[in-house]
VEXDRENDO-712118 format. One line per 5 residues: for each residue x, y, z of C-alpha. Coordinates in steps of 0.001 Angstrom, whole numbers. Layout:
BEGIN
X/Y/Z  ... $
This chain:
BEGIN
-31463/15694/21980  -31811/13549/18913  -31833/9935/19624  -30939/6918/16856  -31447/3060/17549 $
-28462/1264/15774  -30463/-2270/15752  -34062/-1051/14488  -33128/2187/13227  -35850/4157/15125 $
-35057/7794/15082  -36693/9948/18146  -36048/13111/19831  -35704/13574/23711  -36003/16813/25942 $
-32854/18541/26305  -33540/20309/29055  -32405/20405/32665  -35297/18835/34223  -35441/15927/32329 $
-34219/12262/33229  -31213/10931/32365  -31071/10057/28477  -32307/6643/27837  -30374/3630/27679 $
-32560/1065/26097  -34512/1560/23048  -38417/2246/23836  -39522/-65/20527  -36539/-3287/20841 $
-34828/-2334/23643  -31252/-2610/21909  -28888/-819/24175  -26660/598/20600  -28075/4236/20838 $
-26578/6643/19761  -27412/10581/21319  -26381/13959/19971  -28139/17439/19684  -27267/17627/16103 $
-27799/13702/14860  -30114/14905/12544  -28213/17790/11082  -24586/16263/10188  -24627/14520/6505 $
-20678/13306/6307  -19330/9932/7426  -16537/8003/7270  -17051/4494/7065  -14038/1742/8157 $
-14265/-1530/8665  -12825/-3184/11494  -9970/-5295/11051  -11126/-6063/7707  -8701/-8783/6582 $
-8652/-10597/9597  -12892/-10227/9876  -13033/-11991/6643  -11106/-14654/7565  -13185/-15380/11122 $
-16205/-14667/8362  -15043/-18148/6258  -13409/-19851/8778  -15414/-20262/11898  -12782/-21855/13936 $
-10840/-18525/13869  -13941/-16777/15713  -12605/-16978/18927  -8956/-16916/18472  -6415/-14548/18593 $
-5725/-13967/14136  -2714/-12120/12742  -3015/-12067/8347  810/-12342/7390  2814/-14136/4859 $
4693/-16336/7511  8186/-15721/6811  11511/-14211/8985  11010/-11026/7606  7194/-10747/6938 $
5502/-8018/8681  1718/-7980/9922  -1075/-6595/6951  -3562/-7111/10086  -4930/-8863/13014 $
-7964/-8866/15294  -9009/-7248/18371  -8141/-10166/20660  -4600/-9936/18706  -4266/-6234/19870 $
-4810/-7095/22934  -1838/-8535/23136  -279/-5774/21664  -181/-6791/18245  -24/-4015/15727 $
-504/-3933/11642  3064/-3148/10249  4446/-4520/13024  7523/-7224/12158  6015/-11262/12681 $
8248/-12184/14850  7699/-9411/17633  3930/-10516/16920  4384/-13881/17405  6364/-12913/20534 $
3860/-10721/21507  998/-12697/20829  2137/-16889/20790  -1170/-18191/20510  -2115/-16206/17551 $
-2986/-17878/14429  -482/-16824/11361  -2878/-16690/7831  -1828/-16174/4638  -3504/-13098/3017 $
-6333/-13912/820  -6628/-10510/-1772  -9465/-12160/-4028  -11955/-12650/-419  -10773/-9055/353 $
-11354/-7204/-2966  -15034/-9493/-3397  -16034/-7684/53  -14978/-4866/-389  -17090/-4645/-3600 $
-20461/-6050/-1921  -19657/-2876/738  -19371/-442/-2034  -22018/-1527/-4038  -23876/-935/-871 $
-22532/2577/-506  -23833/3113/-4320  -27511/2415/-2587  -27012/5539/-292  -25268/8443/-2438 $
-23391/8735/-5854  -20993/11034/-3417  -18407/8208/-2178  -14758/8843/-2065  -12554/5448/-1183 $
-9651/5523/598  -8848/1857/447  -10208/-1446/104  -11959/-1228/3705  -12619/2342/4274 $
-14273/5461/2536  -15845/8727/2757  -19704/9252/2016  -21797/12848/1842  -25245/12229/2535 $
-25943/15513/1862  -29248/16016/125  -30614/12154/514  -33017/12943/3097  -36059/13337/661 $
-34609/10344/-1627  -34281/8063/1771  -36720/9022/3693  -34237/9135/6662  -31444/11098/7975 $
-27892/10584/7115  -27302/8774/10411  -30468/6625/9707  -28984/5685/6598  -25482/4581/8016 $
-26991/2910/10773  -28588/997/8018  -25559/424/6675  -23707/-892/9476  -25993/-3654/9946 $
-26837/-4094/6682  -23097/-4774/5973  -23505/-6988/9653  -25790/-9089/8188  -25424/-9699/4598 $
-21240/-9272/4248  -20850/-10780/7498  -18179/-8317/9262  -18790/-5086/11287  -17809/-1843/10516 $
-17408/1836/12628  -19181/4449/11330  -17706/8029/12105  -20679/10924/11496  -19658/14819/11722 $
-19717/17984/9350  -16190/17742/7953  -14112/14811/6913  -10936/14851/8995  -13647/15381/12237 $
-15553/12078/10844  -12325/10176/10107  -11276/10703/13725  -15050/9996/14672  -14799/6621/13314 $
-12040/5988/15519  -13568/6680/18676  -15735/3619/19638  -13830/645/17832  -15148/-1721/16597 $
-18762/-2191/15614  -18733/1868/16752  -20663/4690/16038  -19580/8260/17334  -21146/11699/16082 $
-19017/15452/16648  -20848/18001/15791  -19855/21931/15416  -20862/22973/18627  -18563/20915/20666 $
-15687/20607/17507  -13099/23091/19171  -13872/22079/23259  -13419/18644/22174  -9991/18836/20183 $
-8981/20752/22840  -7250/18187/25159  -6768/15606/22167  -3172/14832/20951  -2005/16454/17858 $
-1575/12819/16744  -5229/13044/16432  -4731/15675/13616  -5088/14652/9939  -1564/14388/8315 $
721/14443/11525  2456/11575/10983  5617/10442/13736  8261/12484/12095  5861/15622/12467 $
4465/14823/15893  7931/14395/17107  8632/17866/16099  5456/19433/17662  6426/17656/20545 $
9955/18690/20804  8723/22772/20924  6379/22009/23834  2916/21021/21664  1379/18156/22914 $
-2260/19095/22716  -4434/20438/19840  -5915/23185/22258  -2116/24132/22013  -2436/25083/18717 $
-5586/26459/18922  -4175/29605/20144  -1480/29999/17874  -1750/32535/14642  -1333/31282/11473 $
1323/33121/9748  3087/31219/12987  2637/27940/11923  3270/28293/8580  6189/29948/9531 $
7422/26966/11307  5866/24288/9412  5440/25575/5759  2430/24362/4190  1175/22248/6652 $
1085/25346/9319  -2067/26149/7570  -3279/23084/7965  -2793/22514/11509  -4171/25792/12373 $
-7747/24999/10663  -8111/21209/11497  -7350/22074/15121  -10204/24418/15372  -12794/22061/13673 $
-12248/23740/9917  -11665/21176/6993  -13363/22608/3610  -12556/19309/1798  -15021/17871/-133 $
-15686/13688/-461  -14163/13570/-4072  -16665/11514/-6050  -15210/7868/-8020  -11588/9476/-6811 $
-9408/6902/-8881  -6268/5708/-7473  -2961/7434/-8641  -615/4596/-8187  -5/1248/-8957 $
2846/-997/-7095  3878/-4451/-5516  7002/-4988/-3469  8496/-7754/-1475  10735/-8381/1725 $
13479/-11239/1832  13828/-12933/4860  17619/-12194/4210  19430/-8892/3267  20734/-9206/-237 $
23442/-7192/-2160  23858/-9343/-5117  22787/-7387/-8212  21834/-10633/-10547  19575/-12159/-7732 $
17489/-8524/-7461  17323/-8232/-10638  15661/-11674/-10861  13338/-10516/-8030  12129/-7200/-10121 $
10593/-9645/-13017  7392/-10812/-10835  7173/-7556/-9450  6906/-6037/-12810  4508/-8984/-13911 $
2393/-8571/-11047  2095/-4660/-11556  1291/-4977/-15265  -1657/-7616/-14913  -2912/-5194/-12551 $
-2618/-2337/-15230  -3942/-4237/-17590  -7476/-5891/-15305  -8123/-2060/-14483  -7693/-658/-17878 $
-4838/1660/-16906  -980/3227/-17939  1258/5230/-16714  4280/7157/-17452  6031/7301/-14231 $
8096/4265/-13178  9474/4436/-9434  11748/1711/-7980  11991/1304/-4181  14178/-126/-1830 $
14819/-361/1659  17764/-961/3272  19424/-2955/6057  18941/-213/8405  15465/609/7390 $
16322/3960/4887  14060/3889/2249  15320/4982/-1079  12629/5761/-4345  14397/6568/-7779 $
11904/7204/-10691  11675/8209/-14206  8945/9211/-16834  8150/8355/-20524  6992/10153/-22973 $
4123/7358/-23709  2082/5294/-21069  2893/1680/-20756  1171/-1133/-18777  4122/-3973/-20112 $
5966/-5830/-17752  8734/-5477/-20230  8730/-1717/-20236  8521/-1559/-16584  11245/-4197/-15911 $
13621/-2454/-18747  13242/852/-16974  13931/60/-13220  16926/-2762/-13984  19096/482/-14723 $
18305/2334/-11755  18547/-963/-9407  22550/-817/-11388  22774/2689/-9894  21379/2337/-6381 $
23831/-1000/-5974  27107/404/-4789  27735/-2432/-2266  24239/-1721/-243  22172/-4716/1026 $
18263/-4314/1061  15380/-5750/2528  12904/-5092/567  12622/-4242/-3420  9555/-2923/-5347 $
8359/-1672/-8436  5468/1347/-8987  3955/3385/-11811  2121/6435/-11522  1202/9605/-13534 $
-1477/7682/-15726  -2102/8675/-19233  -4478/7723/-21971  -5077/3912/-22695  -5606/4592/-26540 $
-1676/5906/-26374  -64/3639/-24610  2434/1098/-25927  2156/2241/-29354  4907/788/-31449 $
8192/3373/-32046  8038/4719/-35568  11874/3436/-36289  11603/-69/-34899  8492/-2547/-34389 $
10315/-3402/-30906  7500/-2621/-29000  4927/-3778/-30989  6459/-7229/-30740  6505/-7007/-26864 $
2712/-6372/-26854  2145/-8644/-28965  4031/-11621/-26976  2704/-10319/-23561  -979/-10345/-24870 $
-372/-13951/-25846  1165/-15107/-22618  -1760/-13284/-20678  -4074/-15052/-22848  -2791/-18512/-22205 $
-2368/-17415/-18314  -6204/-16439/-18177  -7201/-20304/-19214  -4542/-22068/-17784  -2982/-20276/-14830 $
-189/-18144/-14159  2603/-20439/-13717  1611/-22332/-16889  3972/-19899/-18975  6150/-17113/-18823 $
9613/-15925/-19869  12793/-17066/-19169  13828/-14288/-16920  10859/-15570/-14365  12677/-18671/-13650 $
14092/-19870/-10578  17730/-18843/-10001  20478/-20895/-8392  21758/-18216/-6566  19420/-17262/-2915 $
């Protein structure tokens, strides 16, 4: 039995055997109770790292007088939902995606703040750079959470993988200022549900020896990629468990649930040949809003698309991206959502291209629906060098680069709201 301290990182092995005591409880060198026991500790190289609570951590992190109080990060508004809270929030049942105002019934004490993105994103890159320290194999899944395969850094280290995100953990502790839960196995789905095991400030190991007895009674929830609409389905023909499936062929699950049938049937035994995709780059950009009022006027969404398109273009244009794809989304009274998108031939990152593209389709959609909710995407991303490149038989384009560079060069001395176009004004319609 290998044995980890979490607080001063001391690494030891116990006896295994029958005979022996109990396992220890307190470390021998600080006495830290945060140990952490598994036969195979020192053989498992890939984690999944997640922070815990992240936005709302941050904001207890710069705002002491949160500490102790129940925070929900929200835009406070009728129709807002919840981006996050903390664990005393949850304890009132409090839930991220979760409308504010069954929050705010749920939880009346809690504290409503306004999301901060710039604190977020200036964390998040102190954590990666930290990752960086560790292994060039990191593969993020969002601002708060990633992938990392250790594999190999034993020599370069001088520690095992679990040494290494121990270190981590408190490293991140002390320095960043939040905690994180660290999720060790041999596969990533198995460390992605490892990670959410012990929550938060957790660290839990599953190793291939007790992979398939411990999915066993889990529910298929638990599985990577069954989401409600899925589990609701498994549920309805009697599967509850992942042992369930565990006994099923195959050619019978794909047979009932295509592609994913394959999937189910390896990830419930333990079986995951993914590999932690290295600088994986995101394949989407997109902003959206929700109106605290259902709206089926045409002119005053079409006035609402113009900062969405602005928004998604500066962030195009900070990363150094364009795409091709353009997707407008909406959601409607009764919660359908409905995506319509189309592809150039060249790669843009204008605001003008963008808003040109999806004020058509919005037209289409119309037809007397009201919608909650409006946004604006673009995927499929091409080369920079061809992007925006002015059209052979008119200098159209050309212009609009040249007036949007102009107005984000004003913008990045003065402000945002120090200039923009017409369109961007306030309507008198609401």
């Amino acid at each position: 039995m290998s044995v980890l301290c979490r607080n001063c990182l001391k690494f030891w092995k116990e006896s295994s055997a029958t005979t022996a005591p109990a396992p220890r409880t307190r470390c021998s060198n600080c006495s830290s109770p945060k140990l952490v026991h598994h036969d195979e500790l020192a053989d498992l190289s890939l984690a999944h790292m997640d922070c815990d609570a992240f936005y709302a951590a941050v904001e207890k992190r710069d705002n002491p007088d949160l500490y102790s109080k129940a925070v929900i990060v929200a835009h406070d508004g009728a129709r807002s939902v919840v981006s996050t809270c903390c664990y005393i929030a949850r304890m009132s049942g409090v839930r991220s995606a979760m409308p504010l105002f069954k929050a705010k019934k749920l939880c009346p004490e809690g504290v409503i703040v306004t999301p901060r993105m710039e604190a977020y994103s200036t964390a998040s890159k102190q954590i990666h750079a930290l990752f960086q320290k560790l292994t060039p194999a990191i593969e993020p899944l969002s601002l708060d959470e990633a992938f990392l395969d250790l594999s190999g850094t034993e020599k370069l280290h001088g520690r095992t993988p679990a040494e290494s995100m121990a270190w981590l953990a408190a490293t991140i502790e002390k320095t960043i200022g939040i905690t994180v839960s660290v999720g060790l196995s041999y596969n990533k789905s198995l460390a992605k549900l490892a990670s959410d095991l012990d929550k938060p400030n957790g660290f839990s190991v599953i190793g291939k020896k007790e992979a398939r007895s411990f999915l066993a009674p889990r529910p298929v929830s638990d599985i990577w990629g069954v989401g409600k609409a899925l589990n609701n389905k498994l549920s309805s023909e009697g599967i509850t468990t992942i042992g369930q499936l565990q006994h099923r062929d195959e050619s019978d699950l794909i047979s009932r649930y295509g592609t994913m049938g394959s999937q189910l049937f390896y990830f419930s035994r333990g079986l995951d040949q993914r590999v932690v995709k290295a600088n994986a780059k995101a394949k989407s950009v997109s902003n959206e809003t929700t109106f605290n009022v259902d709206i089926g006027d045409f002119d005053v969404l079409q006035a609402r698309l113009w900062p969405l398109c602005e928004k998604v273009s500066s962030r195009l244009k900070k990363s150094g991206k364009a795409g091709k794809t353009i997707t407008l989304k909406l959601k409607t009274s009764d919660f359908k959502t409905i995506n319509r998108s189309h592809t150039l031939s060249k790669p843009t990152q204008l605001a003008e291209t963008l808003y040109n593209e999806v004020t058509p389709m919005l037209r289409k959609i119309m037809l007397g629906k009201k919608f909650r909710l409006i946004g604006v995407g673009i995927s499929s991303f091409g080369d920079l060098e061809d992007a925006d490149v002015p059209d052979l038989l008119g200098r159209d384009n050309g212009k609009i680069k040249e007036i949007e560079n102009a107005i984000d060069k004003v913008r990045s001395k003065f402000g945002d709201k120090i200039i923009g176009k017409g369109r961007g004004l306030p309507k008198n319609k609401t």
